[in-house]
C-alpha positions as CSV (number, residue, x, y, z in Angstrom):
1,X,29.7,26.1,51.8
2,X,31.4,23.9,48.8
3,X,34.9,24.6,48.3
4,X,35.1,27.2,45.2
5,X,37.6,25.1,43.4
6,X,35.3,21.9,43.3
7,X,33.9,21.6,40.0
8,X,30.2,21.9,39.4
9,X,27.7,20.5,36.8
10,X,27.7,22.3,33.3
11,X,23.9,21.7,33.9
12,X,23.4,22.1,37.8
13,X,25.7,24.9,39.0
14,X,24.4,24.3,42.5
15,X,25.8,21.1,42.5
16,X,30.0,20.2,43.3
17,X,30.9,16.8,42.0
18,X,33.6,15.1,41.1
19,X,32.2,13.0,38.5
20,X,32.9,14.3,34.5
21,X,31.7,12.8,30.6
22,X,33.6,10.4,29.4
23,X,33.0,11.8,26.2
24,X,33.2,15.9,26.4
25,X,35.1,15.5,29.4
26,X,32.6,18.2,31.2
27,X,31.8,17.9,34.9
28,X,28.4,16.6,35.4
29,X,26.2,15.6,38.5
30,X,24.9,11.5,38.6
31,X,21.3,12.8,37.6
32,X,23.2,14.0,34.2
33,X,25.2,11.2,33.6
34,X,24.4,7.6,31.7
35,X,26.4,4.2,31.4
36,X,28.1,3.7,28.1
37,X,30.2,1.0,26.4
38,X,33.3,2.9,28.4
39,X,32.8,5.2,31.3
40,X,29.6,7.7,31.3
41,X,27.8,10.0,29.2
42,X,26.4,13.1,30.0
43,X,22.7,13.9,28.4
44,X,23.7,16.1,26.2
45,X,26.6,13.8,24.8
46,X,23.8,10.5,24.5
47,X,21.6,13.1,22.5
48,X,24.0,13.8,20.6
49,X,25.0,10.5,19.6
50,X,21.4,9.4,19.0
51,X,21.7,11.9,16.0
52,X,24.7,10.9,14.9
53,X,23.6,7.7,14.5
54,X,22.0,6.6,11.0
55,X,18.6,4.6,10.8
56,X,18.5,1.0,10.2
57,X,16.3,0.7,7.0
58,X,14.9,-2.4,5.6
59,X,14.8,-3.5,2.3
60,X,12.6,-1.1,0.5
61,X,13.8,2.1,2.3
62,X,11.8,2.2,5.6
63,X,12.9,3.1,8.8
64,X,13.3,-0.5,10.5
65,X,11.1,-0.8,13.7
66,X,7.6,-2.0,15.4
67,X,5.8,0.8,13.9
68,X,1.9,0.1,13.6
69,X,0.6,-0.4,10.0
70,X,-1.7,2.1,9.4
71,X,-2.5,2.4,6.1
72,X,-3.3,-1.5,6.4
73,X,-5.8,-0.7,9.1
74,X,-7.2,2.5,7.5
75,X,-7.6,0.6,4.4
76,X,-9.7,-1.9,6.2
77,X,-11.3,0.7,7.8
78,X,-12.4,2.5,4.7
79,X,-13.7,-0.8,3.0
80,X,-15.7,-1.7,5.9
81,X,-17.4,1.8,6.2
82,X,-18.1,2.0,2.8
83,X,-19.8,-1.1,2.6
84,X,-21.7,-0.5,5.9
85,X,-22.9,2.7,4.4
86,X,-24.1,0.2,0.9
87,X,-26.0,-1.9,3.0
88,X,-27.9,0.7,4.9
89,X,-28.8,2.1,1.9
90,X,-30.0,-1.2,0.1
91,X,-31.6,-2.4,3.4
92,X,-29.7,-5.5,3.5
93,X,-26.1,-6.7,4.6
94,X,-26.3,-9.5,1.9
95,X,-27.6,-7.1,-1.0
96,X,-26.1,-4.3,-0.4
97,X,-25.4,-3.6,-3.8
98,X,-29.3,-3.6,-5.0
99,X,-30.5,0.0,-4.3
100,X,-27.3,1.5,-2.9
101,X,-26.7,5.1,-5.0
102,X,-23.3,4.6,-3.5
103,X,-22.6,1.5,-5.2
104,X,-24.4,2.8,-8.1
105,X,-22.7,5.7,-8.6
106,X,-18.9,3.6,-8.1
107,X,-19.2,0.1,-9.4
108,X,-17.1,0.0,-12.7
109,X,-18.9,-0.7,-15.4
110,X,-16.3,0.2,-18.5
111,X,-18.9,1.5,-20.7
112,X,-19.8,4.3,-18.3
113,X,-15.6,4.8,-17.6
114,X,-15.9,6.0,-21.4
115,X,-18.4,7.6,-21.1
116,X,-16.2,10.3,-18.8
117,X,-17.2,8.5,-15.2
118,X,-13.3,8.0,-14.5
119,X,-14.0,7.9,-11.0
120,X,-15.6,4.4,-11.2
121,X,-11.3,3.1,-11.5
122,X,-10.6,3.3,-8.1
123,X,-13.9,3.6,-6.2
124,X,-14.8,0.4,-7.5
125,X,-11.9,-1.0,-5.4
126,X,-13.8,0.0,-2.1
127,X,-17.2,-1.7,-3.0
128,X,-17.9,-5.2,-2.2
129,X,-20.7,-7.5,-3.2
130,X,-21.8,-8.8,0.3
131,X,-20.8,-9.2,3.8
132,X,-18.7,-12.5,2.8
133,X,-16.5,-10.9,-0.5
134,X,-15.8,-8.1,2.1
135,X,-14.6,-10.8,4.9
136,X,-12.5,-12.0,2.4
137,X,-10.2,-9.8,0.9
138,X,-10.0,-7.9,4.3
139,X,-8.8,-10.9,5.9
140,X,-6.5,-11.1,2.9
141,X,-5.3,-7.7,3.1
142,X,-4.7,-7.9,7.0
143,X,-2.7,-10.9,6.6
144,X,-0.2,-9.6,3.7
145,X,-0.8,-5.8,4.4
146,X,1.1,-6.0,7.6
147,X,4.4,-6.7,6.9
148,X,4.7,-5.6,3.4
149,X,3.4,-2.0,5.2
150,X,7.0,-2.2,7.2
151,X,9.1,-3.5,4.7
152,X,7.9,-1.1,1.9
153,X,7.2,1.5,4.3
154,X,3.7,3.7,4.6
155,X,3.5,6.0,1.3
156,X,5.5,3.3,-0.6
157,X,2.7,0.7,0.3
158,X,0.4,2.4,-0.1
159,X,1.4,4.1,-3.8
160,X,1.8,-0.2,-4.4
161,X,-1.6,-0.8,-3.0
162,X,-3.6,1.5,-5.5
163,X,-1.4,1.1,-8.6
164,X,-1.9,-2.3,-8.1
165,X,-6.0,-1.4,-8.2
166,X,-5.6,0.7,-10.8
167,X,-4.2,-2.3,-13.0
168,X,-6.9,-4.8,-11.9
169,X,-9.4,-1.4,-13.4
170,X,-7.2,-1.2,-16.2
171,X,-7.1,-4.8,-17.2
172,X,-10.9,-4.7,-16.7
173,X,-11.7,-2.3,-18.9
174,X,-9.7,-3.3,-22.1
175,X,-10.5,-7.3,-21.5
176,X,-14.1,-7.4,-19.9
177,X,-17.0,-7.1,-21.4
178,X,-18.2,-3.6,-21.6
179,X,-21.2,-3.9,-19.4
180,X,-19.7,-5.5,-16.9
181,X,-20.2,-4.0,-13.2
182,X,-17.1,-5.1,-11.1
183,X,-16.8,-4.2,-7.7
184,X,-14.0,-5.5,-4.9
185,X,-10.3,-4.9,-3.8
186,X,-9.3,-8.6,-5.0
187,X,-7.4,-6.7,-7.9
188,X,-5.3,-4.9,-5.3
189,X,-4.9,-7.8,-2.7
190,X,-3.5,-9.6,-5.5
191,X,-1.0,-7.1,-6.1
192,X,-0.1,-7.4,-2.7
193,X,0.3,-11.2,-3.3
194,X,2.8,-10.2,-5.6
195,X,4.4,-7.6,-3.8
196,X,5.3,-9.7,-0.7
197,X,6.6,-12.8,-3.4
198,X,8.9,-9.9,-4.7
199,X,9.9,-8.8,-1.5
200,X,10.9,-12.0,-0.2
201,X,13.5,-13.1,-3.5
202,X,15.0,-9.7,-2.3
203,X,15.1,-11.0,1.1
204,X,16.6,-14.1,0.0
205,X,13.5,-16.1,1.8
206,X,11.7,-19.0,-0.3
207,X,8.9,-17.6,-2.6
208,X,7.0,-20.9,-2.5
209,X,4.4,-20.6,0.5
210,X,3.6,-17.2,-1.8
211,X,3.5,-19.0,-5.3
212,X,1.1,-21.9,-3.7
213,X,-1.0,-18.7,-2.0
214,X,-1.5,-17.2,-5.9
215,X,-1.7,-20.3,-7.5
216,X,-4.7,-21.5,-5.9
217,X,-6.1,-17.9,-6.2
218,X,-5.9,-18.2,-9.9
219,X,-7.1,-21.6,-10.5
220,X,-10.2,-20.8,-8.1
221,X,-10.6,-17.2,-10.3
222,X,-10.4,-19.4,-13.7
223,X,-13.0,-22.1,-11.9
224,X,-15.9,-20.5,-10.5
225,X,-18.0,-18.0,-12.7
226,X,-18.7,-15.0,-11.7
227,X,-15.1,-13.7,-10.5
228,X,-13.5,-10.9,-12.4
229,X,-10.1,-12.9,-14.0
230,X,-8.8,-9.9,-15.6
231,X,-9.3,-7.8,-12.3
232,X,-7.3,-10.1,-10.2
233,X,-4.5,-11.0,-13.5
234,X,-4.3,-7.2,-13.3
235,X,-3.9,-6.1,-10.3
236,X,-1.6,-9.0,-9.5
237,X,1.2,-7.5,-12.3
238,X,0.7,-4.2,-11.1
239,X,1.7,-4.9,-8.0
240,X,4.8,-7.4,-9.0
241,X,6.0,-4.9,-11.3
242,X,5.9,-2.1,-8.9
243,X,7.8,-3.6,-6.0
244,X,10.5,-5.1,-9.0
245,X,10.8,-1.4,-9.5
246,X,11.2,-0.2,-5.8
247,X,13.5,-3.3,-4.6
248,X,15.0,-4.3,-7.6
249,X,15.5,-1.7,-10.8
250,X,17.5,0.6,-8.7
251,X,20.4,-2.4,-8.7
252,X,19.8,-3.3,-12.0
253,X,20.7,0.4,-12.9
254,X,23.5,0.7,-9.9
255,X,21.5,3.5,-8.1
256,X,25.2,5.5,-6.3
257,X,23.4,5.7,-2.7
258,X,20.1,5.0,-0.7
259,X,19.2,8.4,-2.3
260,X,19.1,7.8,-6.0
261,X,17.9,4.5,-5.1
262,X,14.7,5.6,-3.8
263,X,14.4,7.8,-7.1
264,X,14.9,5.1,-9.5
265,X,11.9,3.4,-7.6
266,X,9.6,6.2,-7.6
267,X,10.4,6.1,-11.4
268,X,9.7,2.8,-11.7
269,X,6.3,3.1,-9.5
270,X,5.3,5.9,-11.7
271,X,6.2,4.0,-15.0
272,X,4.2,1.1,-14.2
273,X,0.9,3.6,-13.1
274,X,1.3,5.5,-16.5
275,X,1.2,2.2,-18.3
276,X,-2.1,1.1,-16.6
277,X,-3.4,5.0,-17.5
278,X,-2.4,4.3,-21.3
279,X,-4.4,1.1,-21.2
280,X,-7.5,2.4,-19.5
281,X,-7.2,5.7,-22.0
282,X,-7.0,3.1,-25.3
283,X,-9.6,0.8,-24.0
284,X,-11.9,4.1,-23.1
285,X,-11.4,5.7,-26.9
286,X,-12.1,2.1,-28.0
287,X,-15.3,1.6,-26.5
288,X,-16.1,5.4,-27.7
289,X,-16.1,3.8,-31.1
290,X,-18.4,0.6,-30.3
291,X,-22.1,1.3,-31.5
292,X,-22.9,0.4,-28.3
293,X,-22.1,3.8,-26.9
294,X,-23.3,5.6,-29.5
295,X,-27.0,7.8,-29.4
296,X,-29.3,7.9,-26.3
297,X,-30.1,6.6,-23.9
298,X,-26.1,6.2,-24.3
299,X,-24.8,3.7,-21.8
300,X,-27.7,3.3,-19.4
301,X,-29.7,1.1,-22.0
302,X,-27.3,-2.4,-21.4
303,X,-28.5,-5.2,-18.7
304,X,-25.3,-4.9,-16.7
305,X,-23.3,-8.1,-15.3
306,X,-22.5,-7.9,-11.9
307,X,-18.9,-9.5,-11.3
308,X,-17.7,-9.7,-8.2
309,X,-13.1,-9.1,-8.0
């Protein structure tokens, strides 16, 4: 039988010991207890602390740590499902956009965007013309989607991700020719391109291996025919502009603490999506007015051009 005056742990009452927290100064058993800097912690003390303690954040507001990007991987995921379901439909990996109602029904063609099919903006983005324009951009956005995904953090990313489609649609629609069916997520994974050469001026890292990356993008976009320019010169701003707003604009305007700072760059994320809505809405009202769109059949009359982005 223990001797009554021996202490006991605060969490075993069963158990005498002589041992105590460093920090509360409680009597705790070794099975409660922890190394620290100086002495031992119990549990409840090292729990305590762990609360205490403030999460490292990176740049852009995320919690700092290996976390796995999944909005990069569901992104790919939804791409490649989409266009699996396209080429079952058309019969052919290759073709899949000859006969697929899926592709059909979201490829976007401008004309038909005015014509009230505003759904064609950002479905487009998931389409792809062929095994090889899908291999592409999803090797694109697995290489830059990544890290940007843990800098920016997950809803951050992936607001950046779809504004930045949005403004390849939005650039398509008020510089492309009307009938012209565009399909890809080029106009995204350039606003990705962008994103990451933003991010690293913020992180004080060399831009160039980024610059060299959109420069030969470009050039190949303004050499072979067939690639939607504006898509790509689009989405590319959209996405530069956005992450200015998260990483920069909230300096500019001396955000007081992480808090207003992550306003200001939802401000700025929003700004630059309702500027890529006010140009799809004037090139939409413009097109309303072509004599193209007017009288039946309406817009199903036009050969369309089928431009790959």
């Amino acid at each position: 039988m223990s001797n009554p005056l021996t202490p006991t742990c605060v969490r075993h009452p069963d158990r005498p010991t002589g041992l105590a927290c460093t920090r509360c100064g409680r009597p705790a058993c070794p099975d409660c207890l922890r190394p620290a800097a100086v002495g031992q912690h119990c549990v409840d003390c090292v729990r305590q602390g762990q609360q205490d303690v403030r999460p490292v954040r990176t740049v852009g507001g995320a919690r700092q740590g290996g976390a796995v990007p999944y909005v990069t991987y569901g992104l790919i995921a939804v791409n490649v499902l989409v266009y699996v379901l396209t080429a079952v439909q058309a019969g052919s990996p290759m073709y899949n956009y000859r006969g697929s109602s899926v592709f059909r029904e979201f490829v976007l063609v401008p004309l038909l965007v005015a014509d009230g099919e505003w759904w064609r903006l950002l479905g487009s983005g998931f389409l792809h013309y062929g095994a090889i324009h899908l291999l592409v951009n999803m090797f694109a956005l697995y290489v830059v989607g990544r890290d940007l995904e843990q800098v920016l953090g997950r809803v951050r990313y992936g607001c950046v991700y779809l504004v930045s489609l949005l403004g390849g649609s939005a650039a398509v629609m008020a510089l492309s020719d009307s009938v012209t069916a565009t399909a890809g997520a080029s106009g995204a994974v350039y606003g990705l391109f962008g994103a990451v050469t933003v991010t690293l001026i913020r992180l004080r890292q060399s831009p160039t291996p980024m610059l060299v990356v959109i420069g030969i993008n470009v050039v190949i976009s303004f050499s072979i025919p067939g690639l939607s320019l504006w898509g790509h010169l689009g989405g590319l701003a959209a996405g530069t502009l956005s992450t200015l707003g998260i990483l920069f604009v909230p300096g500019w305007l001396s955000a007081r603490d992480q808090r207003s700072a992550r306003r200001i760059g939802w401000a700025a994320l929003g700004a630059v999506a309702l500027i890529c809505v006010g140009v799809i809405i004037t090139a939409a009202l413009s097109l309303r007015s072509d004599p193209m769109f007017v009288g039946p059949p309406a817009v199903s009359a036009p050969t369309l051009v089928e431009v790959p982005r």
